[in-house]
TIFI-837126 format. One record per residue (C-alpha): z, x, y. Coordinates in nm, 2 decimals, m for minus. Each point is the difference from the previous one (the first is absolute). Layout:
BEGIN
REC      z      x      y
REC      Z      X      Y
...
REM end
This chain:
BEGIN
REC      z      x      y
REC   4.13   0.68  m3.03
REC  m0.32   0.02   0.19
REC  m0.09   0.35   0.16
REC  m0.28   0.21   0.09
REC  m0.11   0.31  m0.20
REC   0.21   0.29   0.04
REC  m0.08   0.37  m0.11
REC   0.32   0.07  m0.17
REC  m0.13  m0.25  m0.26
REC  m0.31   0.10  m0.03
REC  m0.18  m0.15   0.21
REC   0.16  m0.39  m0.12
REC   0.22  m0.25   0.09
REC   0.34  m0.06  m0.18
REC  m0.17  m0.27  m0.15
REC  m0.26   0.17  m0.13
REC   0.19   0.31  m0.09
REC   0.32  m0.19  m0.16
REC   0.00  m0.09  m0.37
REC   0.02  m0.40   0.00
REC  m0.14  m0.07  m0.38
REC   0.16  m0.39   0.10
REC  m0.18  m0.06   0.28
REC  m0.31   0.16  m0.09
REC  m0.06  m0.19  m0.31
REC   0.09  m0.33   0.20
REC  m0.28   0.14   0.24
REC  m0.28   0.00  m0.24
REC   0.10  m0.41  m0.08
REC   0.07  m0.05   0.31
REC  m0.16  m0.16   0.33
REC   0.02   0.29   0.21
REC  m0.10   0.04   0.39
REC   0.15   0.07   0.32
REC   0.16  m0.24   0.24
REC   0.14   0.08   0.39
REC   0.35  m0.10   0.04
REC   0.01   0.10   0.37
REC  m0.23  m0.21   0.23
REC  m0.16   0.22   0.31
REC   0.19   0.03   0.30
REC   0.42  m0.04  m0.24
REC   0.16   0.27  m0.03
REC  m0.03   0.16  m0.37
REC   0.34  m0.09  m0.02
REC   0.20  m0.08  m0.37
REC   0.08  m0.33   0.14
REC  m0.32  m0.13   0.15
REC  m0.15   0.12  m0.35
REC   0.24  m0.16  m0.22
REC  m0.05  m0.34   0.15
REC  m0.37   0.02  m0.08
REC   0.06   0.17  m0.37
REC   0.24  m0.32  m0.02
REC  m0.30  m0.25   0.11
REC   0.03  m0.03   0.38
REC  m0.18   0.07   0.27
REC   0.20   0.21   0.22
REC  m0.20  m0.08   0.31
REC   0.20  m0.30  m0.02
REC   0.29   0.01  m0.17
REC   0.10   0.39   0.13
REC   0.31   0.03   0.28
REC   0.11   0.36  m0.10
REC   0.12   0.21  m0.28
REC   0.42  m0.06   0.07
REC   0.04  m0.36   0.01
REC  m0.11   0.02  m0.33
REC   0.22   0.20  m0.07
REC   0.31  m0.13   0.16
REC  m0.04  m0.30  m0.22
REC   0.01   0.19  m0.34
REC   0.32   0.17   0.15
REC   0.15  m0.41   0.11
REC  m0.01   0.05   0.33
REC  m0.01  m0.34   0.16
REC  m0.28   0.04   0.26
REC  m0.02  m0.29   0.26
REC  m0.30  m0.08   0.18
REC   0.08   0.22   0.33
REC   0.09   0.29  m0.21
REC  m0.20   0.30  m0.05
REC   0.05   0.26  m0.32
REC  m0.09   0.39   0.03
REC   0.00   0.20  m0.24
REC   0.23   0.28   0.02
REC  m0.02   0.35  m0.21
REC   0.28   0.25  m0.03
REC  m0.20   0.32   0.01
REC   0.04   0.38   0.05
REC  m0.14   0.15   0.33
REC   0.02   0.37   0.12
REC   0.28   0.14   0.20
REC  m0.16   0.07   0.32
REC   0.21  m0.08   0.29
REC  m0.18  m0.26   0.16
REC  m0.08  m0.32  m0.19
REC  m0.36   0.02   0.11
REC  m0.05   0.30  m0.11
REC   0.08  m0.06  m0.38
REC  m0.22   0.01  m0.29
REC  m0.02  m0.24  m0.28
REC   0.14   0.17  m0.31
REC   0.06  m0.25  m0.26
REC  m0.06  m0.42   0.08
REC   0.25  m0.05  m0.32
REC   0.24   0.24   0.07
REC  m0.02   0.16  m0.34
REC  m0.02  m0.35  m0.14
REC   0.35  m0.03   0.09
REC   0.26  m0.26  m0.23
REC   0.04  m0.34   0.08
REC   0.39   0.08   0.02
REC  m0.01   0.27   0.26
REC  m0.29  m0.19   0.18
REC   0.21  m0.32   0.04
REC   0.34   0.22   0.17
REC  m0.29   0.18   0.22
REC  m0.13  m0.34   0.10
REC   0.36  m0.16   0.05
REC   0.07   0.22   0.26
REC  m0.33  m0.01   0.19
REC   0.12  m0.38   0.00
REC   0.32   0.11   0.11
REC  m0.11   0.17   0.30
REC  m0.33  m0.17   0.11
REC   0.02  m0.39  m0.08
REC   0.00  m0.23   0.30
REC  m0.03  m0.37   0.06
REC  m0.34   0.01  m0.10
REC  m0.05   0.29  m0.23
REC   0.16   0.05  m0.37
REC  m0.09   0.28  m0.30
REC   0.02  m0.11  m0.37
REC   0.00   0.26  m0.28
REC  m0.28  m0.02  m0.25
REC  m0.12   0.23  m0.31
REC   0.00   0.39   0.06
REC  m0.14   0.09   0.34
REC  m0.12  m0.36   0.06
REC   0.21  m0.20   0.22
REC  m0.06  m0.28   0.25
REC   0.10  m0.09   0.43
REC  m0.02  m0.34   0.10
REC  m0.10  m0.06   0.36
REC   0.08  m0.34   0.12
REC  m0.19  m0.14   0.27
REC  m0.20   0.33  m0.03
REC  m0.39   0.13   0.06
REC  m0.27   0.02  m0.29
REC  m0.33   0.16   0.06
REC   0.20   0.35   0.06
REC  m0.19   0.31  m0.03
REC   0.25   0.16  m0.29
REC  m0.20   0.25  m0.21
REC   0.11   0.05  m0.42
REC   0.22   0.31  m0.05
REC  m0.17   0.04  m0.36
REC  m0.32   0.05   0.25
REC   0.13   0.30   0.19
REC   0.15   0.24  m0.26
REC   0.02   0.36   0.13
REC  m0.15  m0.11   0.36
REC   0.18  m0.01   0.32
REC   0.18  m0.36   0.10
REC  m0.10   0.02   0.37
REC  m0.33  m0.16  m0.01
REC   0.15  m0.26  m0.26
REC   0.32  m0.14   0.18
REC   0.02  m0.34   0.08
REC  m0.17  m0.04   0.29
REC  m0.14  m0.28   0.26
REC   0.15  m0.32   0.14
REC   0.30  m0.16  m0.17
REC   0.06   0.35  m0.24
REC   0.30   0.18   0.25
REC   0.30  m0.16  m0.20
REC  m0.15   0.13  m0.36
REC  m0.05   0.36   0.14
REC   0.32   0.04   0.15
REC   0.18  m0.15  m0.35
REC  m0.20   0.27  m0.21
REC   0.09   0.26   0.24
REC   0.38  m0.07   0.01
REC  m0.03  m0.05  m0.38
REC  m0.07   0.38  m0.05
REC   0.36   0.04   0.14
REC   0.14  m0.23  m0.20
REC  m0.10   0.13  m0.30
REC  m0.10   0.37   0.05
REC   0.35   0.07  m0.08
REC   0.10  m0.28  m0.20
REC   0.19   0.12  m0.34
REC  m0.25  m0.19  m0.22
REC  m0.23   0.28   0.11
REC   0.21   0.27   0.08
REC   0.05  m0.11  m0.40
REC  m0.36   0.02  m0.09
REC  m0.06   0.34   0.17
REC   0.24   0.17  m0.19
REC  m0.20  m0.11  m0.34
REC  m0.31   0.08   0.21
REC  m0.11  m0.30   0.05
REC  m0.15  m0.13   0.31
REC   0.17  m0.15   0.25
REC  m0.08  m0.36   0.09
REC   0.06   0.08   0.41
REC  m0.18  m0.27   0.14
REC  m0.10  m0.36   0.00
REC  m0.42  m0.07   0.02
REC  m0.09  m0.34   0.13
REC  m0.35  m0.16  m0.14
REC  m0.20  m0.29  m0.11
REC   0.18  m0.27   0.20
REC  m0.09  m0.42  m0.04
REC   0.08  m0.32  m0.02
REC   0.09  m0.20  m0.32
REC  m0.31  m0.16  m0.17
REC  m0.05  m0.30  m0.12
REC  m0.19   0.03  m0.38
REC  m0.14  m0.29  m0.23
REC   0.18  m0.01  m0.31
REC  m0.16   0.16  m0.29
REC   0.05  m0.32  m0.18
REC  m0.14  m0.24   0.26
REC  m0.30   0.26  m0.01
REC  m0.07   0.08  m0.33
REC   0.23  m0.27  m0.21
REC   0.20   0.29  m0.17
REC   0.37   0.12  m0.01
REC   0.03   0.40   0.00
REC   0.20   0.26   0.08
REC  m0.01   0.38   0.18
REC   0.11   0.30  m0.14
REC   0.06   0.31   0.26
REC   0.26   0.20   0.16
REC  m0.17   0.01   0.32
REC   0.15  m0.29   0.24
REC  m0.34  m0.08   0.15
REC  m0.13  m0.10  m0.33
REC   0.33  m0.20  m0.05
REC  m0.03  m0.17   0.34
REC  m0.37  m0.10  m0.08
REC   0.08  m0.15  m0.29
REC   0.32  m0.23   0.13
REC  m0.23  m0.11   0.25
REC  m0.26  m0.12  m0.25
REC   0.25  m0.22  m0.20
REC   0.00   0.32  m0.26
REC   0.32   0.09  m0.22
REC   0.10   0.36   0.10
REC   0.16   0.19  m0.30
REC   0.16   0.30   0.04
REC   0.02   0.33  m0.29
REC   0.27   0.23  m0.02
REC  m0.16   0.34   0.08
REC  m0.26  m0.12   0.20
REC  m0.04   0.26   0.29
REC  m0.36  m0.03   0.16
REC  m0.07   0.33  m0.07
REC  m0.10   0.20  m0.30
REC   0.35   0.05  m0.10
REC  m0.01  m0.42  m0.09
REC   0.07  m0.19  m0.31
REC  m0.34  m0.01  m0.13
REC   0.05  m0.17  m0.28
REC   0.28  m0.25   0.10
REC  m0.26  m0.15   0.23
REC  m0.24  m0.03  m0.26
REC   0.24  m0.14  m0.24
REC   0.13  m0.26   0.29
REC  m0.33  m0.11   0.06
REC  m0.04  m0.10  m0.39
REC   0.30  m0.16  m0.01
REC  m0.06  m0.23   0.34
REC  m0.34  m0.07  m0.25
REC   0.22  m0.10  m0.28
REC   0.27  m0.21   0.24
REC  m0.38  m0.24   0.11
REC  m0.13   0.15   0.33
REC  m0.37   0.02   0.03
REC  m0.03   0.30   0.21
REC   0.15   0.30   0.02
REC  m0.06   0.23   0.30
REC   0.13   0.38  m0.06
REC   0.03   0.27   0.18
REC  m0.02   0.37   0.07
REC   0.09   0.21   0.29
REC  m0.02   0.35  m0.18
REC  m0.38   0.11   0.10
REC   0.04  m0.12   0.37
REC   0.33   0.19   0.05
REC  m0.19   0.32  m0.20
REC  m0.27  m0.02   0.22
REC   0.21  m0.02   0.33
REC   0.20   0.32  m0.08
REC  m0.32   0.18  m0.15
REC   0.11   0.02  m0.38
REC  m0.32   0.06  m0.18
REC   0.16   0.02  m0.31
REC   0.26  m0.30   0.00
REC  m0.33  m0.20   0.15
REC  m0.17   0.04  m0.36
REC   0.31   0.00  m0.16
REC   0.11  m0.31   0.14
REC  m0.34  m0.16  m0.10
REC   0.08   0.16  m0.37
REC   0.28  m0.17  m0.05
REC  m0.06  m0.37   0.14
REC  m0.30   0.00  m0.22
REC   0.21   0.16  m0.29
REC   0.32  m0.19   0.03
REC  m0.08  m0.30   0.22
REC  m0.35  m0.10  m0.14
REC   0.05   0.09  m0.34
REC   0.37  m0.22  m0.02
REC  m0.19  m0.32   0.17
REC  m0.32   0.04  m0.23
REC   0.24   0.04  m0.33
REC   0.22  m0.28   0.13
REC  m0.25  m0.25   0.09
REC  m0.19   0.01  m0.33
REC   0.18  m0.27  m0.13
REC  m0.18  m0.24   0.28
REC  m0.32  m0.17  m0.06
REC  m0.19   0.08   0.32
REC   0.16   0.18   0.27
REC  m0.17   0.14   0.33
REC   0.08   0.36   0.14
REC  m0.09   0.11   0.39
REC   0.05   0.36   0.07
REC  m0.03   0.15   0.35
REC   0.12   0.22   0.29
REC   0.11  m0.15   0.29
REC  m0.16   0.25   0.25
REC  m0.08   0.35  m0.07
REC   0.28   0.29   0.10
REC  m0.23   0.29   0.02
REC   0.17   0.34  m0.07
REC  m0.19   0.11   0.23
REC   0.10  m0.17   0.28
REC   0.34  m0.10  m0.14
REC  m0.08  m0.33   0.15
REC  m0.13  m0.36  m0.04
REC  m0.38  m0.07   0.04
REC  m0.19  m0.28  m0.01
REC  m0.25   0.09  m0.28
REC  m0.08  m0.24  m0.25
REC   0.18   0.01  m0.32
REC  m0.07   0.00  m0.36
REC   0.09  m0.29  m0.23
REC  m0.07  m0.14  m0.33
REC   0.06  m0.31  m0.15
REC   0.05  m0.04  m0.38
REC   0.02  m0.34  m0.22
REC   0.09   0.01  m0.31
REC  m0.21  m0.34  m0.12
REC  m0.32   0.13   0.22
REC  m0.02   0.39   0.01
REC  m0.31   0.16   0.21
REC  m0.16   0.30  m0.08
REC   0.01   0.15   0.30
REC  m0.25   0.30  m0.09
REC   0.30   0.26   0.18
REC   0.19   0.27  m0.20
REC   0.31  m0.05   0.18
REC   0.24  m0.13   0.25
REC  m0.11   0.21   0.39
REC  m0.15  m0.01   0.34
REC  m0.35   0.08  m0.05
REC  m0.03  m0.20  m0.34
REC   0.09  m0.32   0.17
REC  m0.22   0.08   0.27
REC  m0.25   0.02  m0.25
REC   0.02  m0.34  m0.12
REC  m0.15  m0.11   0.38
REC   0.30  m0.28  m0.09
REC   0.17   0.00   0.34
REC   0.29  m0.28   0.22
REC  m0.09   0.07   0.33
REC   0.29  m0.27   0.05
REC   0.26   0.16  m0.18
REC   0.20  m0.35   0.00
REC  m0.27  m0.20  m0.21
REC   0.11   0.24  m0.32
REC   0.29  m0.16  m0.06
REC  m0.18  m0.38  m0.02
REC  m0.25   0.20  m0.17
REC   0.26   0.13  m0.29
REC   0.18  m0.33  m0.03
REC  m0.25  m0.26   0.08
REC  m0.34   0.10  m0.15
REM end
């Protein structure tokens, strides 16, 4: 959710400029500040911020985005085995590979259905001893590399939308076999009838793989031998999933539930109540919609998106946990997704945290960037605000 001013909102950020009556009012009794989530020198990376949002320190506990992933999808990685992630996107026509451009890093968002044939026969054509594709959700997919290299220069294709891929192929020692795959994979699938299929609805094509954010598998505390509670995550997005297994976390999955701003709002509200009701302590939700409006430059689905998780997320989990006695509620961004830049940075982020047995008057009007700067209430260790929200 966190973003810079831009002009066509006069001058504000989606925060400031969407109406979020929830959030707001939970602002003004709330402790509100801002905490960094990406330590100096990590890449400002969903995964690397997740892990501190989820109370650890990803100096030591991060190995790469995919890994994390893999495990959400039950991929059984063994110690010599090293997970990339692996996008389906659209890239320009031009005749020679190098010469593309990166048109869309989601291909249109394509299905999970059409992804999964795409990725099948990628598979078909380029698995070997030591390398294997597994189908994910939408355009998110995973290779395994056994016996293979980590500390690969492999950039994000959500980084390079509308750019030139020269300059952002895989390059340096150990990184020949993953260029030549995505290369031969535009002729796999240029053609395929998946996207011959999606053309003729004018949809993009998903013509390419795009190999990223590669690692080993991590080895987490359990969120019970760290914080003596049972809870459970609530996302579509496998990397939230993965983290979560990894902590000892049950993972609970909602029909409808799309990591975009097309999801089941709602359902994942109403899931997280009920995982409440069933005796789990903690509850971590989450919401892709403003990152994926802020990587493909949609001012008004941003605010929008914001509108309706305060509207139909905050405002089911308030009414549902009235019934409690005490109950505490952390609201945050991972990282910011500038519109902007249509990127990650690693600004701080806004939070507030509301009790309902000790309420704070903050002195804010609302819920935004410059108001919790305001507070001079700032995590320069982004990791310490989970001990800080269950422990204190």
């Amino acid at each position: 959710m966190a973003d810079y001013p831009i002009q066509q909102l006069d001058n504000k950020t989606p925060l400031q400029y969407a109406k979020k009556d929830n959030i707001d009012f939970l602002a003004q009794h709330s402790e509100v500040g801002l905490v960094k989530t990406i330590p100096d020198g990590i890449p400002p990376g969903s995964d690397a911020a997740n892990l501190s949002v989820m109370g650890y320190n990803p100096r030591e506990y991060y190995t790469g985005r995919s890994p994390l992933e893999a495990i959400s999808m039950g991929i059984n990685l063994s110690d010599t085995d090293v997970a990339i992630r692996c996008n389906l996107v659209t890239l320009s026509e031009d005749e020679d590979y190098n010469q593309k451009t990166m048109i869309d890093y989601s291909s249109d968002e394509i299905s999970t259905e059409e992804a999964r044939e795409l990725i099948n026969e990628v598979n078909r054509h380029l698995k070997s001893q030591n390398i294997n594709f597994y189908p994910g959700i939408s355009y998110r997919h995973c290779m395994v590399w056994n016996n293979g290299a980590t500390g690969l220069n492999l950039t994000p294709p959500h980084d390079i939308l509308e750019k030139k891929i020269a300059n952002y192929l895989p390059k340096g020692e150990n990184t020949k076999l993953l260029l030549d795959m995505m290369v031969k994979s535009y002729d796999i699938l240029k053609n395929h009838p998946v996207n011959k299929a999606r053309i003729s609805k004018g949809l993009r094509p998903a013509n390419s793989i795009w190999l990223w954010g590669e690692g080993k598998k991590p080895l987490l505390s359990k969120y019970y031998d760290k914080y003596k509670i049972n809870g459970s995550v609530i996302s579509a997005v496998d990397l939230i999933k993965g983290i979560g297994i990894l902590a000892g976390l049950k993972n609970v999955d909602v029909e409808g539930a799309t990591g975009n701003i097309h999801t089941n709002f709602i359902g994942k509200a109403q899931a997280a109540l009920k995982e409440l009701e069933s005796g789990q302590d903690f509850i971590y939700l989450h919401f892709e919609a403003p990152d994926e409006c802020g990587h493909r430059y949609e001012i008004e689905n941003k605010v929008k998106s914001i509108e309706i998780i305060d509207e139909q997320v905050v405002g089911t989990i308030l009414k549902g946990l009235e019934k409690y006695e005490d109950y505490r509620l952390l609201i945050l961004p991972d990282h910011p997704t500038p519109l902007s830049l249509r990127t990650h940075t690693s600004d701080p982020v806004p939070y507030l945290l509301y009790q309902k047995s000790k309420p704070k008057m903050s002195g804010i009007a609302g819920y935004d960037e410059v108001q919790a700067a305001s507070t001079n209430i700032f995590f320069e260790e982004g990791y310490r605000l989970m001990d800080h929200f269950i422990l204190d």
